[in-house]
C-alpha positions as CSV (number, residue, x, y, z in Angstrom):
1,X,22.1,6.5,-46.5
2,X,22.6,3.9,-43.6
3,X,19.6,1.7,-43.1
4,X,19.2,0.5,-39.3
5,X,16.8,-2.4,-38.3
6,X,14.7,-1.6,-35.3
7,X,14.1,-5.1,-33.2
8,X,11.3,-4.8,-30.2
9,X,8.4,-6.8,-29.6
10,X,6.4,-4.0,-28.0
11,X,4.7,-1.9,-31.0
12,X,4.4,1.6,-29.6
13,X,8.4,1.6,-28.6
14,X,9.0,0.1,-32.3
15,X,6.9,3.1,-33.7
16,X,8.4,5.5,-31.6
17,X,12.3,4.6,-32.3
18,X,11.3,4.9,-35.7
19,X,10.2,8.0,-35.8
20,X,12.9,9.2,-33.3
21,X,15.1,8.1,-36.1
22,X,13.3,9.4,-39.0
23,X,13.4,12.6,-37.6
24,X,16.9,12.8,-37.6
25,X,17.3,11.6,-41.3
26,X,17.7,8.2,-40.6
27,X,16.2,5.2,-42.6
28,X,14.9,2.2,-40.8
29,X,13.1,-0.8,-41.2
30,X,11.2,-2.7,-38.0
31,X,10.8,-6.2,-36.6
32,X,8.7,-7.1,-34.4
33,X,11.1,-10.5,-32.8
34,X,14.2,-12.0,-33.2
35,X,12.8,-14.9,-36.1
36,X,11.5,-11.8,-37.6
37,X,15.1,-9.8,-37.7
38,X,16.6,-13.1,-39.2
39,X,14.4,-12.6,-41.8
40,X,14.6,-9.1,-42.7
41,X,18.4,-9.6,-42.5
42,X,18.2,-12.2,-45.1
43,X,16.7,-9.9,-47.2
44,X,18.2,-7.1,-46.6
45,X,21.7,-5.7,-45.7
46,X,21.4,-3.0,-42.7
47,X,24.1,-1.0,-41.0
48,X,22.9,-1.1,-37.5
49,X,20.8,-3.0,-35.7
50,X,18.4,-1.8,-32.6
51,X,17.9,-4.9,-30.3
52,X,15.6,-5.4,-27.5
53,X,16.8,-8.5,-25.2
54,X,13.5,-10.0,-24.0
55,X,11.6,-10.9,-26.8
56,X,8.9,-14.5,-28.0
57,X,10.0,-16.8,-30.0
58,X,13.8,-15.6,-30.4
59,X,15.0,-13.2,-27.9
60,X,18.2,-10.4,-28.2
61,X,20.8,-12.5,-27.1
62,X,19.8,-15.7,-28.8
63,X,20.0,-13.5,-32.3
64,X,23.2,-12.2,-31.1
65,X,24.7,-15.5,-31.2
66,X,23.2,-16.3,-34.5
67,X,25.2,-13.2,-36.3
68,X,28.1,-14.3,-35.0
69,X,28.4,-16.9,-37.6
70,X,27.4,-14.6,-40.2
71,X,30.3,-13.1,-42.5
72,X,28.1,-9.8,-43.3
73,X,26.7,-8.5,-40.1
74,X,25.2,-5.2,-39.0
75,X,26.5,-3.5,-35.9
76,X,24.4,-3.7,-32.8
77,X,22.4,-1.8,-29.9
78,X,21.6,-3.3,-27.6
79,X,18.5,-2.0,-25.4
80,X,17.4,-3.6,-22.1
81,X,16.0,-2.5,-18.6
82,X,17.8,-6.1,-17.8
83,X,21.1,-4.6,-16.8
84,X,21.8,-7.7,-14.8
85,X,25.9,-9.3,-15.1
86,X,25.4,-12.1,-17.4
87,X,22.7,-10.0,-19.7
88,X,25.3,-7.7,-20.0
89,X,28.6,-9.7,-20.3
90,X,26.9,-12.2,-23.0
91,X,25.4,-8.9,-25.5
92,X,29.5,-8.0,-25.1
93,X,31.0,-11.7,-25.5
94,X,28.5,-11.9,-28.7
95,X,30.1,-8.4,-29.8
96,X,27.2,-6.4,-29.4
97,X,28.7,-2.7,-29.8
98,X,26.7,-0.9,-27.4
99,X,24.3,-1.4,-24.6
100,X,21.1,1.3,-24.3
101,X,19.1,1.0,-21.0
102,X,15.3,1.1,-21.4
103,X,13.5,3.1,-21.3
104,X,15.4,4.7,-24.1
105,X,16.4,8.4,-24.0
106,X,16.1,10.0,-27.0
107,X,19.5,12.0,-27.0
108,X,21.3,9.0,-25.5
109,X,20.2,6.6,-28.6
110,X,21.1,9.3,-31.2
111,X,24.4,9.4,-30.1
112,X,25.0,6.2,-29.9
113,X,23.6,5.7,-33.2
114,X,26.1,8.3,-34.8
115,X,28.9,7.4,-32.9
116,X,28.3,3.4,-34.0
117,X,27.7,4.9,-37.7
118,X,30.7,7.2,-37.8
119,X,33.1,4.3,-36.3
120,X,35.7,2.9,-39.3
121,X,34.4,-0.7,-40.3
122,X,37.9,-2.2,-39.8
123,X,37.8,-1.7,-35.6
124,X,38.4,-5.4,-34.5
125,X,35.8,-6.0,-31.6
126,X,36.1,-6.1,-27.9
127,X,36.7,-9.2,-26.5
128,X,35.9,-11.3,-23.1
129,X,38.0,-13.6,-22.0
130,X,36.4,-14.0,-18.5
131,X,32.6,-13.3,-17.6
132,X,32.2,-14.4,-14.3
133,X,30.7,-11.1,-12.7
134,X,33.3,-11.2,-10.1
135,X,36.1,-11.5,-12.2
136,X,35.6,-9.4,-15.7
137,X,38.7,-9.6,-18.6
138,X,38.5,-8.0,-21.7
139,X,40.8,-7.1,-24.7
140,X,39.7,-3.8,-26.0
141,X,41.2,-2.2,-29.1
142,X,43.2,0.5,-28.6
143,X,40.8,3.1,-29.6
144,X,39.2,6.2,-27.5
145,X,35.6,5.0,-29.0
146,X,36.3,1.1,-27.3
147,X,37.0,2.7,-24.2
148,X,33.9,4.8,-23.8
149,X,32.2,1.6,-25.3
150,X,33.7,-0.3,-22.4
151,X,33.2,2.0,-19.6
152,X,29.3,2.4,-20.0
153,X,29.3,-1.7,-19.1
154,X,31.8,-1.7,-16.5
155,X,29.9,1.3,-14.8
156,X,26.4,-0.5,-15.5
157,X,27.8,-4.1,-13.5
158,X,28.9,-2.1,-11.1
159,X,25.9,0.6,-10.3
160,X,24.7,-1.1,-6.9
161,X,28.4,0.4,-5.3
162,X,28.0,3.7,-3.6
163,X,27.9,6.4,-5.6
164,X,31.5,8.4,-4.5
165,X,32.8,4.3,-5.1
166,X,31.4,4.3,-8.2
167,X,32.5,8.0,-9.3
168,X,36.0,7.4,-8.3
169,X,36.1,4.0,-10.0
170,X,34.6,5.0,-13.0
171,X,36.8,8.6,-13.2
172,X,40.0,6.4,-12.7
173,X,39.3,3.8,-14.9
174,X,38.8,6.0,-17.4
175,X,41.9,8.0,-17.0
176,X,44.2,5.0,-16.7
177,X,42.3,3.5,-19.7
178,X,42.5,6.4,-22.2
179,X,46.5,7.1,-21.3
180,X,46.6,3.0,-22.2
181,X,45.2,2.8,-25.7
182,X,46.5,6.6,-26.6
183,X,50.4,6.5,-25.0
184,X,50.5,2.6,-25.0
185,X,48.7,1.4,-27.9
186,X,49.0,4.6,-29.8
187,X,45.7,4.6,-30.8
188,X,46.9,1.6,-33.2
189,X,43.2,-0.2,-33.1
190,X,45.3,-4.1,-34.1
191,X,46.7,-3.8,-30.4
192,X,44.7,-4.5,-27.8
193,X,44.8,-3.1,-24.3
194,X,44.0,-6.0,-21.4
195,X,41.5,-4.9,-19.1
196,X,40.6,-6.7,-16.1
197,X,37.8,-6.0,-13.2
198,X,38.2,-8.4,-10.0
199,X,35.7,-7.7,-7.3
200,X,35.5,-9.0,-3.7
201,X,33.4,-8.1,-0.8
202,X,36.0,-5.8,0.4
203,X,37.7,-4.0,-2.6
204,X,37.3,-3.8,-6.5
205,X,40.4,-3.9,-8.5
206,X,41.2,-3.4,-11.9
207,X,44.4,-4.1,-13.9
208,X,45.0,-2.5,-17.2
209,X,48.2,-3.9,-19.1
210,X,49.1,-2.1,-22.4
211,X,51.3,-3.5,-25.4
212,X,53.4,-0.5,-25.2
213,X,57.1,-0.5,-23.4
214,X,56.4,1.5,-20.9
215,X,57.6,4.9,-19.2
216,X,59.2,6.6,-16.4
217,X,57.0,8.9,-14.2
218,X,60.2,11.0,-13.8
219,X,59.9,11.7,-17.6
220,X,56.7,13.1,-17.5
221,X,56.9,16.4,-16.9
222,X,54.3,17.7,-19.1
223,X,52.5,15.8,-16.4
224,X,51.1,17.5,-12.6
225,X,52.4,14.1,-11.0
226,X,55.7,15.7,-11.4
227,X,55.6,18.7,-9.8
228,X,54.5,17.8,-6.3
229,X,56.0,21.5,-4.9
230,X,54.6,23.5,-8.0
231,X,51.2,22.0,-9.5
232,X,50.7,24.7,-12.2
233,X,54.9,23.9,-13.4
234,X,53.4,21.4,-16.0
235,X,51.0,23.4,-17.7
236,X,54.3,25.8,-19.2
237,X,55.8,22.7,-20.2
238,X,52.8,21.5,-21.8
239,X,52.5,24.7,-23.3
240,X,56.0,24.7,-24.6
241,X,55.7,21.5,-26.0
242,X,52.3,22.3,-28.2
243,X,49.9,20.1,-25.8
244,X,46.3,20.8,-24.9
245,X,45.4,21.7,-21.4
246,X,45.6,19.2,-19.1
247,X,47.9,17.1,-17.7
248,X,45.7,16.4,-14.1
249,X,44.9,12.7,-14.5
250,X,47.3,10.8,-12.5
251,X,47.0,13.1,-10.2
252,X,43.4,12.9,-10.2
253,X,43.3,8.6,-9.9
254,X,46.4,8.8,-7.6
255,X,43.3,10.7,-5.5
256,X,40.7,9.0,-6.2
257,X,42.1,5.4,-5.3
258,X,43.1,3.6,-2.4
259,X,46.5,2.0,-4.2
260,X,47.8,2.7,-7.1
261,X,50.6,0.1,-8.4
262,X,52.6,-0.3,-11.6
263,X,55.0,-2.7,-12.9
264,X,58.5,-2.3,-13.0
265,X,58.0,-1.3,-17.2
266,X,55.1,0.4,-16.0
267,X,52.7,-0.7,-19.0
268,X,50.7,-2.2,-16.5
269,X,48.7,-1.0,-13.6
270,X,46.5,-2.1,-10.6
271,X,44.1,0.1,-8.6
272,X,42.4,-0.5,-5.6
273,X,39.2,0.8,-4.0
274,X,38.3,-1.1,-0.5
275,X,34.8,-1.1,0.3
276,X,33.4,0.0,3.6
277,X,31.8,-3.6,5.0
């Protein structure tokens, strides 16, 4: 059975994630700071790590940066109400795997806890290459989990933007993301999918270059893009060709975005969303 360490300096929340867990068949073990996690670590090897961020003596982060040096490491949560740029962007350059807002909802952390459980050991970790809040670069491996990993912290630095910005950001970013780690990284997680976020008073950008070699829109016609005179034409291809239902995204992010440009090899794309100022 995997054993998770519960890190939190407040008591009750430390009793209360335990029990959470407990109740679900988990086993865990609690600190009460981040000396205290050392410690028990030392001791002890756990799967999974709950952290709190704002702790005496040692906090979150500080702990973070500790593991990194350590060849056996657990996995971590992260769990903060500090959702503030460089909280966020140093738990992810210290490879935290996932970030939690508090206060912690119960159905949230439990699946997050089973999706960090049930993810294969050898997934390399994201990495940032840039943490400056206005300009964001990551190399994500091409997996479906690192992109819904990814996409909870790129929505969380960017929550103050109105909320149809925000939707259409996040909903396009997604899209483009998922077609670049399944079509160009073929869900291969030792390639890595570059992800950039540069934000300006008046727009937010985002390029997303993939290591694959590229395609022509005019050979997708399993996709709606294709068919601008008949938008159902795909779906009989699709169905032809043994493919789920679907087939909407570019469609969707050509939409839901002010500019949408590719490279000539078109494994790489920009989008644009200006901002009303």
């Amino acid at each position: 059975m995997p054993s998770i360490l519960v890190v939190d300096d407040d008591r009750a929340t430390r009793h209360l994630l335990q029990a959470l867990l407990a109740k679900a068949g988990l086993k865990t073990t609690a600190a009460r700071d981040g000396s205290d996690a050392l410690k028990q670590l030392r001791a002890k090897r756990f799967q999974l790590m709950l952290l709190d961020v704002w702790m005496p003596r040692m906090n979150g982060l500080e702990v973070l940066a500790k593991l990194k040096a350590r060849r056996a490491k657990p996995r971590v949560i992260v769990m903060t109400s500090d959702d503030t740029p460089d909280t966020l962007l140093r738990a992810v350059r210290d490879q935290a795997f996932q970030y939690i807002r508090k206060p912690v909802d119960a159905q949230t952390l439990l699946a997050a806890v089973r999706g960090v459980l049930d993810t294969p050991d050898n997934v390399p970790p994201i990495e940032v290459t840039s943490a400056r809040p206005n300009w964001v670069e990551l190399l994500v491996p091409c997996t479906r989990e690192a992109v819904e990993r990814i996409q909870a912290v790129m929505t969380t630095l960017s929550a103050d933007l109105p909320p149809g910005v925000l939707e259409s950001v996040t909903d396009a970013f997604r899209e483009l993301a998922m077609n670049a780690v399944e079509w160009g990284g073929k869900l291969d997680p030792s390639r890595k999918v570059r992800i950039a976020c540069v934000r300006t008073n008046r727009v937010v950008m985002y390029r997303i270059a993939d290591p694959g070699p590229g395609f022509k829109i005019a050979d997708l016609d399993h996709a709606a893009i294709t068919h601008d005179d008949d938008p159902i034409a795909h779906m009989r291809v699709r169905a032809e060709k043994g493919l789920r239902p679907g087939g909407f995204g570019l469609l969707m992010v050509r939409a839901k975005v002010d500019e949408l440009v590719y490279n000539e090899r078109q494994n790489e794309v920009i989008f644009m969303k200006y901002l009303n100022v």
